[in-house]
DSSP file (Angstrom, degrees, kcal/mol; ACC not computed):
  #  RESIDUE AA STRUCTURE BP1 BP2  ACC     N-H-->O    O-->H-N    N-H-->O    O-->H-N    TCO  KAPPA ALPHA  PHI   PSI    X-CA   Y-CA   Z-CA
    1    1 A X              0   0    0      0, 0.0     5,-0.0     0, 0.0     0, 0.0   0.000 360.0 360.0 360.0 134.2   26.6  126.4   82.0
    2    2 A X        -     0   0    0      1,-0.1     4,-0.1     4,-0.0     3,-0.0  -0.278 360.0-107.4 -82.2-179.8   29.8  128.4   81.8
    3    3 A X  S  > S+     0   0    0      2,-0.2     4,-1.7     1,-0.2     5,-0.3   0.720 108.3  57.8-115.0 -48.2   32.3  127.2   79.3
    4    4 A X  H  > S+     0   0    0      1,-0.2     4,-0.8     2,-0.2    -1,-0.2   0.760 106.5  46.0 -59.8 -26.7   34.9  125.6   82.2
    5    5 A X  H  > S+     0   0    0      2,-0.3     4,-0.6     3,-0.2    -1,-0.2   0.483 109.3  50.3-118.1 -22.8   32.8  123.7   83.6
    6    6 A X  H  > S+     0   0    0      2,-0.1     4,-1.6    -4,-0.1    -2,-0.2   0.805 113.7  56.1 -71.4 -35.5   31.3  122.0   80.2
    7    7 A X  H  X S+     0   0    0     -4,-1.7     4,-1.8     2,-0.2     5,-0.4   0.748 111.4  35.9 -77.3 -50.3   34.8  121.6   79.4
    8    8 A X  H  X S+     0   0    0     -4,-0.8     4,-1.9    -5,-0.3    -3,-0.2   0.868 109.5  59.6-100.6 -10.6   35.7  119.6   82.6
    9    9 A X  H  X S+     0   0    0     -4,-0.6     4,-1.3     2,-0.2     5,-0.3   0.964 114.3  43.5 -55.2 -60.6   32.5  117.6   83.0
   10   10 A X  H ><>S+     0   0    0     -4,-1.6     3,-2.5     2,-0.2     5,-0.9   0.994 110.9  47.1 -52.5 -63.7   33.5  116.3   79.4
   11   11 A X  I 3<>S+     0   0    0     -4,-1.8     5,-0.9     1,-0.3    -1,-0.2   0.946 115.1  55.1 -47.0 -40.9   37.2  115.8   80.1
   12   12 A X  I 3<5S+     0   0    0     -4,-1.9    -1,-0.3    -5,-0.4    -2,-0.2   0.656 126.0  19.5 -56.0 -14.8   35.6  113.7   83.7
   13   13 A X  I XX>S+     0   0    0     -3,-2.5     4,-2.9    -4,-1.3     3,-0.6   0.320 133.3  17.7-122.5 -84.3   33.6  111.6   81.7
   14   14 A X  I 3>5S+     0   0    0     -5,-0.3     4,-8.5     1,-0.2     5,-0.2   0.957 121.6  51.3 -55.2 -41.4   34.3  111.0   77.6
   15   15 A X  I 34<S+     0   0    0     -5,-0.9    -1,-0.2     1,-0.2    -4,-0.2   0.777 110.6  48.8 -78.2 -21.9   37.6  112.0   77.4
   16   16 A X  H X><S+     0   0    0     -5,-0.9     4,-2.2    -3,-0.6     3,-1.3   0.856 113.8  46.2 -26.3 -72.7   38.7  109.9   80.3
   17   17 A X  H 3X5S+     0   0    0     -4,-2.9     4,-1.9     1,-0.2     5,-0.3   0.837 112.2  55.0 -68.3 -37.4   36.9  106.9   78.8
   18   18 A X  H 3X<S+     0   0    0     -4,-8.5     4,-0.6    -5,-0.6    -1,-0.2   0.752 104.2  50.1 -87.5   9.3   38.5  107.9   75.5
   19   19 A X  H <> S+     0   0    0     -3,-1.3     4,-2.4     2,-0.2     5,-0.3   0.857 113.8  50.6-100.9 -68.1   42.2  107.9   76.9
   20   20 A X  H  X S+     0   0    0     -4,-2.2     4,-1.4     1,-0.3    -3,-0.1   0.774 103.2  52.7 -41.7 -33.0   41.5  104.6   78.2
   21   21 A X  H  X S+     0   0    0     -4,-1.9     4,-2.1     1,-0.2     3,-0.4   0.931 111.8  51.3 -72.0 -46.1   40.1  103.1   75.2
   22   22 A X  H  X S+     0   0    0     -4,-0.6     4,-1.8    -5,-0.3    -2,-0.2   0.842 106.5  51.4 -63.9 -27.6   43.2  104.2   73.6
   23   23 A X  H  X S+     0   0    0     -4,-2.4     4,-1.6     1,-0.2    -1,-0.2   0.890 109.7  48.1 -68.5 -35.3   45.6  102.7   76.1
   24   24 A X  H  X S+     0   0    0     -4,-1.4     4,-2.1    -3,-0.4    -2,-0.2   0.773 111.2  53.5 -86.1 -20.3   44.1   99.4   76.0
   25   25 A X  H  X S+     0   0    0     -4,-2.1     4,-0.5     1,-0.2     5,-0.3   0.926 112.3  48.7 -66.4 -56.0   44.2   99.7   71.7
   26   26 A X  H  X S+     0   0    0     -4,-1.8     4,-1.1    -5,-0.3    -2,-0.2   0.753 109.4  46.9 -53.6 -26.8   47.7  100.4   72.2
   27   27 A X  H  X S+     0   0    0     -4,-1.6     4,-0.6     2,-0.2     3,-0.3   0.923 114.7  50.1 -81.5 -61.4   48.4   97.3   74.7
   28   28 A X  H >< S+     0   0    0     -4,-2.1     3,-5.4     2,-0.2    -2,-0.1   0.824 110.5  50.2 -33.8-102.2   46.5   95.0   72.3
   29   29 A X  H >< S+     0   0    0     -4,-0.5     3,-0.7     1,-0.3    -1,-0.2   0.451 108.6  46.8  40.2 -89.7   48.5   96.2   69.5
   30   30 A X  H 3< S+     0   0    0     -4,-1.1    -1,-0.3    -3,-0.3    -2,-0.2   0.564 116.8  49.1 -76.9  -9.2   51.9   95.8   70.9
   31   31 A X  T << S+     0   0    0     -3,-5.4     2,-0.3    -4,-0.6    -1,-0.2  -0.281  82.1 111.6-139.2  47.8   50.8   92.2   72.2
   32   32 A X  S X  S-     0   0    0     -3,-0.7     3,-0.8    -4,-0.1     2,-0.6  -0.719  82.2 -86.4-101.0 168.9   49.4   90.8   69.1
   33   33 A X  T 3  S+     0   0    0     -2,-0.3    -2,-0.1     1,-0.2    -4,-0.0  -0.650 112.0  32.4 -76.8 123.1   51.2   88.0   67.4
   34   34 A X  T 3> S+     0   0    0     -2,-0.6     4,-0.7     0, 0.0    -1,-0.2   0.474  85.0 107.1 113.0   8.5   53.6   89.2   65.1
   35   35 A X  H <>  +     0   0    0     -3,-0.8     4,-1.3     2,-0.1    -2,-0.1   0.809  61.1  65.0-102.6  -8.9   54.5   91.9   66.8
   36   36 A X  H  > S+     0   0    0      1,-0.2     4,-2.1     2,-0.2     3,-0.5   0.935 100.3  58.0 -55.5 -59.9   57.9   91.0   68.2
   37   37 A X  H  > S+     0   0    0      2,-0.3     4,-1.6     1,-0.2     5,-0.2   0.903 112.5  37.4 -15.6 -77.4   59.1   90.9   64.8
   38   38 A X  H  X S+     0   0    0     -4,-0.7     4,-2.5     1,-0.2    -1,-0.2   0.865 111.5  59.3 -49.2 -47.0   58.0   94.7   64.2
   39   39 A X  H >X S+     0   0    0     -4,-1.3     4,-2.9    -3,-0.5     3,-1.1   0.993 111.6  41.5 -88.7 -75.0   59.0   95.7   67.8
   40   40 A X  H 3X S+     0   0    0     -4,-2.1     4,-0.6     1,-0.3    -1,-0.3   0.743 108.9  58.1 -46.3 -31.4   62.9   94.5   67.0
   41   41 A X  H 3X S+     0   0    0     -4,-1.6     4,-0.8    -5,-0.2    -1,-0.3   0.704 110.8  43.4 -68.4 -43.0   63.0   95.9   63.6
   42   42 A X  H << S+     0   0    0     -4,-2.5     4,-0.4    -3,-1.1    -2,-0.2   0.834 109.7  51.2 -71.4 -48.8   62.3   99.1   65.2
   43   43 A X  H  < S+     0   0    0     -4,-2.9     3,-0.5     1,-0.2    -2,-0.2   0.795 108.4  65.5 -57.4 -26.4   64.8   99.0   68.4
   44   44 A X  H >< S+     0   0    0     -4,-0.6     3,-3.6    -5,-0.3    -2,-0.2   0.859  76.8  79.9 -91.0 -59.3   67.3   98.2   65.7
   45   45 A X  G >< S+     0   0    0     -4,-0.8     3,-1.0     1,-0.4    -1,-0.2   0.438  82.7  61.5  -4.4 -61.3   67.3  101.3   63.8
   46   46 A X  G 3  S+     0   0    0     -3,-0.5    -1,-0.4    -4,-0.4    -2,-0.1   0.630 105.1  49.4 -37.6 -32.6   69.4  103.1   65.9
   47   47 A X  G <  S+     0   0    0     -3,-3.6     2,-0.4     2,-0.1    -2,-0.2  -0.044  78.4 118.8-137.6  11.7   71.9  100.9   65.3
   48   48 A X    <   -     0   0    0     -3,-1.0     2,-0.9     2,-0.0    -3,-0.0  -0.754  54.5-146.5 -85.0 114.3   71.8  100.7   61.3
   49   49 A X              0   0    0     -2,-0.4    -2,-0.1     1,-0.1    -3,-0.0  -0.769 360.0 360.0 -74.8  89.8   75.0  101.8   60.0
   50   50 A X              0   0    0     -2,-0.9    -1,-0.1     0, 0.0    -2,-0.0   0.604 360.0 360.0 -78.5 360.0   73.8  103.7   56.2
């Protein structure tokens, strides 16, 4: 098996399934409780006069 084509069978199967699992960690995440809190504290930043 040539080296492209081991390479895009994986990226068509696992690496696909592992960009999804990561989207859907990240969506949790951001929509946990407590996380508004974090999420304002952060937009805010900008907007800190030191």
């Amino acid at each position: 098996m040539e080296t492209y084509t081991a390479m895009r069978q994986f990226a068509d199967s696992w690496a696909l399934l592992a960009m999804t699992l990561f989207f859907l960690g990240v969506v949790a995440f951001m929509f946990r409780p407590g996380a508004k809190k974090a999420a304002e504290d952060a937009a805010a930043i900008p907007l800190k006069e030191d």
